[in-house]
C-alpha positions in Angstrom: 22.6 33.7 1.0 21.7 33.8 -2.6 18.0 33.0 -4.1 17.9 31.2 -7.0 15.3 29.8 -9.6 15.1 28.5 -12.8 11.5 28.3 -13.4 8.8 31.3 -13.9 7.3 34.2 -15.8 9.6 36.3 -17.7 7.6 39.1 -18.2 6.2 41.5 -15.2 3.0 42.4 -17.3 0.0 40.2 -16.6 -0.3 38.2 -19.6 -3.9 37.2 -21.3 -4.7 34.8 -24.2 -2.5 33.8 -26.9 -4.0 34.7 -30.3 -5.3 31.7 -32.5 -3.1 33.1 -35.4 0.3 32.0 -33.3 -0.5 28.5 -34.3 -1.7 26.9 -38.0 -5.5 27.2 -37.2 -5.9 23.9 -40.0 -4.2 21.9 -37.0 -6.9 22.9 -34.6 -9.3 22.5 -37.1 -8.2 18.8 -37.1 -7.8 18.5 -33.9 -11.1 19.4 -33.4 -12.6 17.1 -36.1 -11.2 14.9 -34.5 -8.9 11.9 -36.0 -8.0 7.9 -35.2 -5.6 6.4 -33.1 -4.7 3.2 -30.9 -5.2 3.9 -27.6 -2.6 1.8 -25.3 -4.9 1.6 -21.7 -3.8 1.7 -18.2 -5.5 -1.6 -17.2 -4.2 -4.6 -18.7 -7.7 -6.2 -19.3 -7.9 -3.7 -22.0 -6.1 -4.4 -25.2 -4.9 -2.0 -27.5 -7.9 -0.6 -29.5 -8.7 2.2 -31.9 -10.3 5.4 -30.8 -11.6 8.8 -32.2 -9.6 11.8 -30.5 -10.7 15.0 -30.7 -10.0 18.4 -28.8 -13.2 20.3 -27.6 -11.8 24.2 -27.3 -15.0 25.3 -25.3 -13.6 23.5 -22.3 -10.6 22.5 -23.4 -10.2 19.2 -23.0 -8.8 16.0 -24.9 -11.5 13.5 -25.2 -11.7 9.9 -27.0 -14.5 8.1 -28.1 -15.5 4.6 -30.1 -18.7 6.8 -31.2 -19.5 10.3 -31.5 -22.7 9.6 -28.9 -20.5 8.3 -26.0 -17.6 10.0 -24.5 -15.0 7.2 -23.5 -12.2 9.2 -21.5 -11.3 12.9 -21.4 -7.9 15.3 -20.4 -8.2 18.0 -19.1 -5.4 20.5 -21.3 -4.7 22.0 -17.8 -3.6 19.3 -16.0 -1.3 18.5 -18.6 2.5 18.6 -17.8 4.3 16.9 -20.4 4.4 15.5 -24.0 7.0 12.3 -25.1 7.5 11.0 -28.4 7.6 7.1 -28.4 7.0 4.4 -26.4 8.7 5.0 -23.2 5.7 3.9 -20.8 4.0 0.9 -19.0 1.0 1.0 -21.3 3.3 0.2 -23.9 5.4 -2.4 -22.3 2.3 -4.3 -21.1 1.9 -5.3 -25.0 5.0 -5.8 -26.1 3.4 -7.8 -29.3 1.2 -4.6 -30.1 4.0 -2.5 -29.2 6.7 -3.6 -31.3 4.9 -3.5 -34.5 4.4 0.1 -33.8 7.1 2.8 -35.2 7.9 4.8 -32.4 7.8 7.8 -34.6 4.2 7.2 -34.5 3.7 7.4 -30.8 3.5 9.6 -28.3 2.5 10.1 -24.4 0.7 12.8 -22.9 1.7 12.8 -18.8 -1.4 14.2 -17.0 -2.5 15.2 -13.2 -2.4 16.9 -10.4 -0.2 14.9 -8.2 3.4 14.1 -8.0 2.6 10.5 -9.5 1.4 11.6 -13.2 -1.3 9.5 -15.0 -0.7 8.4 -19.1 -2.4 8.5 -21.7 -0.4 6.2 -24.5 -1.3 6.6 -28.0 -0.3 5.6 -31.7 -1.0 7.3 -34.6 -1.2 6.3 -38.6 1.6 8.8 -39.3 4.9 11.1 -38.2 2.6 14.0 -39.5 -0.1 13.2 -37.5 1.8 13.0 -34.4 3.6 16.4 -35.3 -0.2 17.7 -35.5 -0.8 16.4 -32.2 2.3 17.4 -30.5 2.1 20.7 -31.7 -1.5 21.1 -31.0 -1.5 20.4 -27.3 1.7 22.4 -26.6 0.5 25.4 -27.8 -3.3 24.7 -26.1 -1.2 24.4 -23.1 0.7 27.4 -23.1 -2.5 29.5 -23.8 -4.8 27.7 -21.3 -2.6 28.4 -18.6 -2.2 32.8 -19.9 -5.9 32.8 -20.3 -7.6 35.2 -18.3 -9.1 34.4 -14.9 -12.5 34.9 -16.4 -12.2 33.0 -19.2 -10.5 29.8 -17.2 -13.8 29.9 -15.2 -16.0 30.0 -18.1 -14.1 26.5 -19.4 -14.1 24.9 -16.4 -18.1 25.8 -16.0 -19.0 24.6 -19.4 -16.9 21.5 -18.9 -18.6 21.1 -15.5 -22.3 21.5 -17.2 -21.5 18.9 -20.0 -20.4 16.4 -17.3 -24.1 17.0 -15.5 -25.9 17.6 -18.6 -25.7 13.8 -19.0 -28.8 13.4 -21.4 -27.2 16.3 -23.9 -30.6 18.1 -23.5 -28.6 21.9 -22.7 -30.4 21.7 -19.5 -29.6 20.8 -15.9 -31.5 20.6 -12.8 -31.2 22.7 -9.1 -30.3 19.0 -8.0 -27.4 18.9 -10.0 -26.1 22.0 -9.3 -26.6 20.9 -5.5 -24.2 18.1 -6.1 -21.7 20.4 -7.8 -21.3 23.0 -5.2 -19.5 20.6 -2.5 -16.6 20.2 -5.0 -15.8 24.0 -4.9 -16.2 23.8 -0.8 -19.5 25.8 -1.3 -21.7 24.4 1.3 -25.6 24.9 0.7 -28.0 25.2 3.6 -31.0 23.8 2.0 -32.8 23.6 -1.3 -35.1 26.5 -0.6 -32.2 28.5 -0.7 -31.2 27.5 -3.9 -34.6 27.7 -5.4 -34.2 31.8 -3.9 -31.0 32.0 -5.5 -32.6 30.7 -8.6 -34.8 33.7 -8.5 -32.4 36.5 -8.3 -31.1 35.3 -11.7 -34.7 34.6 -13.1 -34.3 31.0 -13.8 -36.5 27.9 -13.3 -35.8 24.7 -12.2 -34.1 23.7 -15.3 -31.2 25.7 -16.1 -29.5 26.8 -19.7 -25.7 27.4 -19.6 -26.1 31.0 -19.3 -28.5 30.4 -16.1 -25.8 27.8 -14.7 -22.8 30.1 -15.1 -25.3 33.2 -13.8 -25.6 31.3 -10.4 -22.4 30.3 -9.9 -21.1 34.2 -10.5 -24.3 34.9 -7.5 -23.0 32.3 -5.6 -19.6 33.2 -5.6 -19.9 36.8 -5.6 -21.6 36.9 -2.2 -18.9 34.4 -0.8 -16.0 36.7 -2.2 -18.0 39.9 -1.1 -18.1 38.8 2.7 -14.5 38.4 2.8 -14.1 41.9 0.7 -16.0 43.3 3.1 -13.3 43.8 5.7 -11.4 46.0 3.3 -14.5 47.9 3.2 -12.3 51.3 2.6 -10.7 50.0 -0.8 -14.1 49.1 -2.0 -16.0 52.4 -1.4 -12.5 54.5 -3.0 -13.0 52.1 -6.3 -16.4 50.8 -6.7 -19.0 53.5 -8.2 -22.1 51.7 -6.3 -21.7 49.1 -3.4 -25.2 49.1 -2.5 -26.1 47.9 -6.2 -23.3 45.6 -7.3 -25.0 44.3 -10.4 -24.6 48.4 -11.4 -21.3 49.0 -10.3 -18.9 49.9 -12.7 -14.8 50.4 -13.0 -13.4 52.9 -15.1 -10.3 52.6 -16.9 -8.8 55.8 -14.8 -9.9 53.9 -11.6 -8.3 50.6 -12.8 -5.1 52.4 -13.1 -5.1 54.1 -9.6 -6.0 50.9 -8.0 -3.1 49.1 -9.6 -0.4 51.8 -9.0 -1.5 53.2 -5.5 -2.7 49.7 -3.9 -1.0 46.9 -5.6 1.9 48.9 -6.1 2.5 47.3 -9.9 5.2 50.0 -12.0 4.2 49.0 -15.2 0.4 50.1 -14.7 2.3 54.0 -15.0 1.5 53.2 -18.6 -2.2 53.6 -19.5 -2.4 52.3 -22.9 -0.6 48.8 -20.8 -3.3 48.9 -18.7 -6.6 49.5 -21.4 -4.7 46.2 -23.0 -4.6 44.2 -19.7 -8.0 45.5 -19.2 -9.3 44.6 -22.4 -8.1 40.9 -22.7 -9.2 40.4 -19.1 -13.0 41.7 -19.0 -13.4 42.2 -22.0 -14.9 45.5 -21.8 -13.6 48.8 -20.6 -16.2 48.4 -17.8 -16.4 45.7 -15.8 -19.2 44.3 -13.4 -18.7 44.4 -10.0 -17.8 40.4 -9.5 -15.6 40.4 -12.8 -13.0 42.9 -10.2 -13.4 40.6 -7.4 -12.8 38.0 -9.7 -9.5 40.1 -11.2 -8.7 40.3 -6.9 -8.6 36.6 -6.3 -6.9 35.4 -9.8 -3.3 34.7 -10.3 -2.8 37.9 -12.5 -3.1 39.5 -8.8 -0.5 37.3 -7.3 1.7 38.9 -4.2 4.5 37.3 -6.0 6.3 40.1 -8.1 6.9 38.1 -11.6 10.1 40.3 -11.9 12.0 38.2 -8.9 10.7 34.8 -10.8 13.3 34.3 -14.1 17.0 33.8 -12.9 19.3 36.3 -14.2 22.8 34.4 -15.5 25.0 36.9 -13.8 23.2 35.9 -10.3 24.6 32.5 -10.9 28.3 33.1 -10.5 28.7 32.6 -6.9 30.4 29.4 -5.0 27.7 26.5 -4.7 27.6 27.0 -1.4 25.6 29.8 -1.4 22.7 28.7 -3.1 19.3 26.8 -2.3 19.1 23.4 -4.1 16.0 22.1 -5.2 16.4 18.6 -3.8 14.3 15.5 -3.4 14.5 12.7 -0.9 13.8 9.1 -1.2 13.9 10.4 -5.5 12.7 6.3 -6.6 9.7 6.1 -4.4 6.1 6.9 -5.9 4.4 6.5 -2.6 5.1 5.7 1.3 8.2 4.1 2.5 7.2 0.9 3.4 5.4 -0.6 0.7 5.2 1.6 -2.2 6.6 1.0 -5.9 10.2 2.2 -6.9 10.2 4.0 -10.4 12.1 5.0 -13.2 9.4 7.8 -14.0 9.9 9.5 -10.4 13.4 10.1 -11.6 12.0 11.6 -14.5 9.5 13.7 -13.1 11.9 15.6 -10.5 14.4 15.8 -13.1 11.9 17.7 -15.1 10.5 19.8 -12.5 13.2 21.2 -12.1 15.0 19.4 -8.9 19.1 19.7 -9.1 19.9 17.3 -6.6 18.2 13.9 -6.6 18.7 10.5 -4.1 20.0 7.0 -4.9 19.7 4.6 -2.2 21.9 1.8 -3.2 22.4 -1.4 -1.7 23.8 -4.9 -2.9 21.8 -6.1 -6.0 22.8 -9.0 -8.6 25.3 -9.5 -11.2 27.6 -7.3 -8.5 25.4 -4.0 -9.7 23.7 -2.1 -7.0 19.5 -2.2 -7.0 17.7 0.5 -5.7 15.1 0.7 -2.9 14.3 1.7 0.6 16.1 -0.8 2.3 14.6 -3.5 4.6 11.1 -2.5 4.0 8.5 -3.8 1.1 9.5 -1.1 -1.5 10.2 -2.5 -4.8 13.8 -2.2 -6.2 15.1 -0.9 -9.2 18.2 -1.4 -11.5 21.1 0.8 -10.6 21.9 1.1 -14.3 18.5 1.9 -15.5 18.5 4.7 -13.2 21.6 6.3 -14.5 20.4 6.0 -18.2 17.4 7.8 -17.1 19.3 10.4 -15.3 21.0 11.0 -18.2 18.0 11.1 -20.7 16.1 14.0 -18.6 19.2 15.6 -16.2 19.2 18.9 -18.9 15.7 18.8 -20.2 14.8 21.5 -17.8 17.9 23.4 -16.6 21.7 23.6 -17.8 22.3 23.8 -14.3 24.2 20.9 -12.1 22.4 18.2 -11.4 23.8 16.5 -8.1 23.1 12.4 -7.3 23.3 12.7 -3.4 24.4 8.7 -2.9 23.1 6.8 -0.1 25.7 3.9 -0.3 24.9 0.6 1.4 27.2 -1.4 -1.1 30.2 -3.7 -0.6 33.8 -2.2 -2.2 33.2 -4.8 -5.2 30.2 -3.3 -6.2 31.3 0.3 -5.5 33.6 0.0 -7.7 31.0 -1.3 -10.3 29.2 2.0 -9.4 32.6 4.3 -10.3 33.0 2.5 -12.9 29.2 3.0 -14.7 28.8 6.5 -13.2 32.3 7.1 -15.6 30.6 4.7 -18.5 26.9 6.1 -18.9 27.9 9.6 -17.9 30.8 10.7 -19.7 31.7 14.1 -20.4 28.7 14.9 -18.1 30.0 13.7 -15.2 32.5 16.2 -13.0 36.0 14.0 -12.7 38.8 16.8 -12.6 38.9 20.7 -10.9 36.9 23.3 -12.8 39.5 25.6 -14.6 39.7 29.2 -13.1 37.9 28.5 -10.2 39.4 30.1 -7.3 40.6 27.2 -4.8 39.3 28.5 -1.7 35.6 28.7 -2.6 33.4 26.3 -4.4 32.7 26.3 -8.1 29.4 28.3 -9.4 26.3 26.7 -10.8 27.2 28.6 -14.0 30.7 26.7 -13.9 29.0 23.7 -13.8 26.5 24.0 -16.3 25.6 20.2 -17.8 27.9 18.7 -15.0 26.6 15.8 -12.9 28.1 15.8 -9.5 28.6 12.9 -7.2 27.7 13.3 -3.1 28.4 10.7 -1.2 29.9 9.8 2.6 33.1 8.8 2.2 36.4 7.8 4.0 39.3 9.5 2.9 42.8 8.0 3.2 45.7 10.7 3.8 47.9 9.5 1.4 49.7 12.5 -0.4 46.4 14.6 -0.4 44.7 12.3 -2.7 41.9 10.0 -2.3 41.9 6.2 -3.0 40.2 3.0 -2.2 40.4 1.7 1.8 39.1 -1.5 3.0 37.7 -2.4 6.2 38.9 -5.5 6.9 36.8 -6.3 10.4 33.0 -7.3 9.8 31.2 -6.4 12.6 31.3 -2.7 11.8 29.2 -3.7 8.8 28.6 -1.7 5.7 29.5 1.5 7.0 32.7 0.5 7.2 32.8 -0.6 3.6 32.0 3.6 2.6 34.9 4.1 -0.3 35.5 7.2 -1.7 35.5 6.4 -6.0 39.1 5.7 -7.2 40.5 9.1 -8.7 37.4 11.3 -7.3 34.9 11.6 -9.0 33.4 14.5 -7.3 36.6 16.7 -7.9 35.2 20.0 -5.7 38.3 20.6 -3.0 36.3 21.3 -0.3 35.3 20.0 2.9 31.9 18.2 2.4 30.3 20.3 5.7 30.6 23.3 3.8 28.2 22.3 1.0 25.1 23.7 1.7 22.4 21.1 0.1 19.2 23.0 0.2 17.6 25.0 -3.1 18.1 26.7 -7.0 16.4 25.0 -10.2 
């Protein structure tokens, strides 16, 4: 069985901050001035209005605002998957006065979250130019948020987390605020007095500066990470200069090094002047305190995952289909449970994206002899059948070159079957798989990298032995109902010469 995926690090060596000089630092700049544009809301009580944008770098956020006193609404850069040019969301179509005196060179959408179902953020700008700023901006804040050293991620999250309770703007918080914090990181306090002893160890009073703040979280932290530490109590005493002490204990460059090629087994750390640069984007420092290792323990850039095994290597993608995992979704439309949730375009889109390669329609009976899509004979909403394959076709390659494959869950009558072959042929093209793949060998399947920028069709079907070929049969006799009805599409179009059993449906990107 072969392992396959498209989507990962390319390179074995941890990776640290991007430099500022990669991108134009006058966009920044900008950005962080701050400009105007029309903010399209979620809620349809809200009209159109304009807003000031602006980018805060400390904590690396996207924030708007009708006055620099009041902060509106704010992004989080991290939890920012995607950026589209024009107006391909609700917030725009629930104006569609605003909306079409805009130039869609003007717009763009900024898809945030942390769930499957992504939240938008739909804006307009005065100019192509601006938008470029913008566009350019946030991918490359992006890209470096998610390289930036463990350290430095939780130094933007705390200073985002201190503005958010600093609610007066007076650089101060209180222990009670910090109480109300802890909860959201599943720290769980026993009582106020020992927070107020806490509070102590780091010499602070009850109102805390930023540097107290981020001091007590470290304590806090640290004594959480050192109990579970503790049970690898060997490792510790071979590394660490002074347990007893922690605030005193120091790593060495040598001892980094050793660690990294004797206990984490990583084969680039052989080379030391590798490691000082690691080292050096990650603490900082040549010598690092005690909680800044533990903190290098529990960070991604110590990940059991070996980044080597993560790109896919073309020549691994030669084999039959068969042997492959697929990266599949089920029930593809649905943006929620299957009884009552909404059917959306945007779910296509977003598995498309993420990488899936083989995606669900569920088609039954719809108007005008097309097919809608839904979960049938539940409260789920339908979609167009025709919408879906124009978004299929608008994000199938975005992500991967590699096959994307429309597993078909056919509940239609043979009219509108054949209104299905016939739009899969119309919207698809060139795309779609109709004929055998040249100098494919007939007894296996084609490879992924034979099928690069093909869309396959999977569907049950009922094949009628007529000279080896497959054509359209008609169940006369009713009361065998739709299943009966299953057609395989006039001429094939899912031309793999293969028994159906033998295609293994499970996972590459």
């Amino acid at each position: 069985m072969s392992v396959a995926r498209l989507n990962g690090f390319s390179d074995e060596t941890p990776t640290g901050a991007l430099n500022w000089s990669e991108v134009d630092p006058s966009v920044l700049h900008s950005l962080e001035i701050g400009m105007v544009m029309t903010l399209f809301y979620q809620k349809k009580s809200q009209r159109p209005e304009r807003r000031t944008f602006q980018i805060r770098p400390d904590t690396r956020q996207m924030v708007w605002s009708r006055n620099p006193d009041k902060i509106e609404g704010e992004v989080d850069i991290r939890e920012i998957r995607e950026l589209r040019l024009g107006k391909g969301s609700r917030d725009f179509e629930r104006f569609p006065e605003e909306a079409r005196k805009l130039d869609s060179a003007h717009c763009f959408i900024v898809l945030y979250g942390l769930e499957f179902r992504l939240r938008t953020l739909s804006v307009a700008a005065f100019s192509e130019e601006e938008v470029n700023m913008w566009v350019t901006g946030l991918n490359w804040l992006m890209l470096d948020t998610q390289r930036a050293p463990a350290p430095q991620q939780t130094d933007r999250w705390l200073r985002k987390q201190f503005q958010l309770l600093d609610r007066n703007h007076e650089g101060s918080i209180t222990v009670k605020d910090v109480k109300s914090l802890l909860p959201q990181i599943n720290y769980r306090v026993p009582n106020m007095r020992f927070l107020k002893d806490k509070l102590q160890e780091v010499e602070a009073r009850s109102d805390l500066s930023y540097s107290n703040f981020a001091q007590l979280y470290r304590s806090l932290m640290f004594d959480s990470q050192k109990r579970v530490i503790s049970l690898h109590i060997i490792l510790l005493i071979s590394v660490f200069r002074n347990v007893d002490r922690p605030e005193l204990c120091q790593v060495s460059l040598y001892d980094f090094q050793k660690f990294l090629q004797m206990d984490q087994k990583e084969s680039w750390a052989s080379d030391l002047g590798r490691v000082r640069d690691f080292l050096l984007s990650y603490v900082r420092g040549l010598c690092s305190l005690c909680f800044q290792f533990l903190t290098f323990l529990f960070s991604k850039e110590n990940s059991a995952c070996d980044p080597q095994l993560s790109p896919v290597a073309p020549d691994d993608m030669k084999r039959p289909l068969s042997q492959y995992w697929i990266s599949s979704s089920h029930n593809t439309y649905l943006t929620g449970d299957q009884f009552s949730s909404e059917s959306s375009l945007e779910a296509y889109a977003r598995c498309l994206r993420m990488g899936c390669r083989c995606i669900e329609l569920d088609c039954w009976d719809g108007p005008d002899d097309l097919p809608i899509i839904y979960h049938g004979h539940t409260l789920t909403s339908k979609i167009k059948f025709l919408d879906v394959l124009h978004t299929i076709k608008d994000h199938a390659f975005v992500t991967s070159d590699y096959p994307v494959i429309l597993s078909i869950e056919d509940h239609c009558s043979v009219v509108q079957q054949r209104n299905m072959a016939t739009h899969f042929r119309k919207v698809f093209g060139d795309l779609l798989l109709t004929k055998a793949v040249e100098n494919n060998n007939a007894e296996d399947l084609p490879s992924p990298h034979q099928l690069r920028r093909k869309i396959l069709i999977k569907s049950l079907r009922k094949l009628a032995a007529q000279s080896g070929r497959s054509s359209i049969s008609e169940d006369s006799n009713p009361s065998l109902g739709w299943k009966n009805e299953r057609v395989m599409y006039q001429d094939s179009l899912l031309h793999v010469e293969k028994s159906i059993t033998s295609f293994n449906v499970g996972c590459f990107e």
